[in-house]
C-alpha positions, 0 to 999 in steps of 0.5 A, spaced: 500 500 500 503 506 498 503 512 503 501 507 508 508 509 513 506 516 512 500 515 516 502 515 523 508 518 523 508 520 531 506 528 528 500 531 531 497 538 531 492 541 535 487 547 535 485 550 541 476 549 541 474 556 541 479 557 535 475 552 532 468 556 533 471 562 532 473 561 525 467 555 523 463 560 520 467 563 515 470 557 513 462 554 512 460 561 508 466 558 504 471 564 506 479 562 505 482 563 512 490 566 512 495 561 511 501 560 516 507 563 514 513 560 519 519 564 514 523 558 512 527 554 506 529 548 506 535 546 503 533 538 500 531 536 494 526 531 497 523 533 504 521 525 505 528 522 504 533 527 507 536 530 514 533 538 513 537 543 513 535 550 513 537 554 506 534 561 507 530 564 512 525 570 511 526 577 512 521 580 518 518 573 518 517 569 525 523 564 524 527 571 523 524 574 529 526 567 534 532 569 531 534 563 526 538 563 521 539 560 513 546 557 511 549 562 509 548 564 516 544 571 514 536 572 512 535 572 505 529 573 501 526 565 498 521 568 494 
């Protein structure tokens, strides 16, 4: 069965109730919701197969903010 590993992987999230009913009705009239942007490229070619390794890092993005930093050690822009 393909993609059968990748089912339970021991990754979980989890979103707060009230975060929940908060957004519920925009999500039933068929609003989009703002993505999540963390500020980071990774450096592999496959994300599935190869250790991570952080390529860039975002200018003013929350990763910039926590003060991580790409491969060359500075910010820059991946877009």
């Amino acid at each position: 069965m393909a993609g059968y590993e990748w089912y339970d992987s021991g990754i979980g999230f989890a979103v707060a109730a009230e975060a929940i009913g908060q957004l519920l009705p925009r999500l039933q009239q068929g609003k989009d919701l703002q993505p999540g942007v963390i500020g980071i490229g990774l450096g592999s070619k496959s994300l599935h197969v190869a250790e991570p390794r952080l390529a860039a890092v975002r200018p003013r993005s929350p990763a910039q903010k926590v003060g991580l930093k790409g491969a060359t050690g500075s910010s820059k822009s991946t877009a």
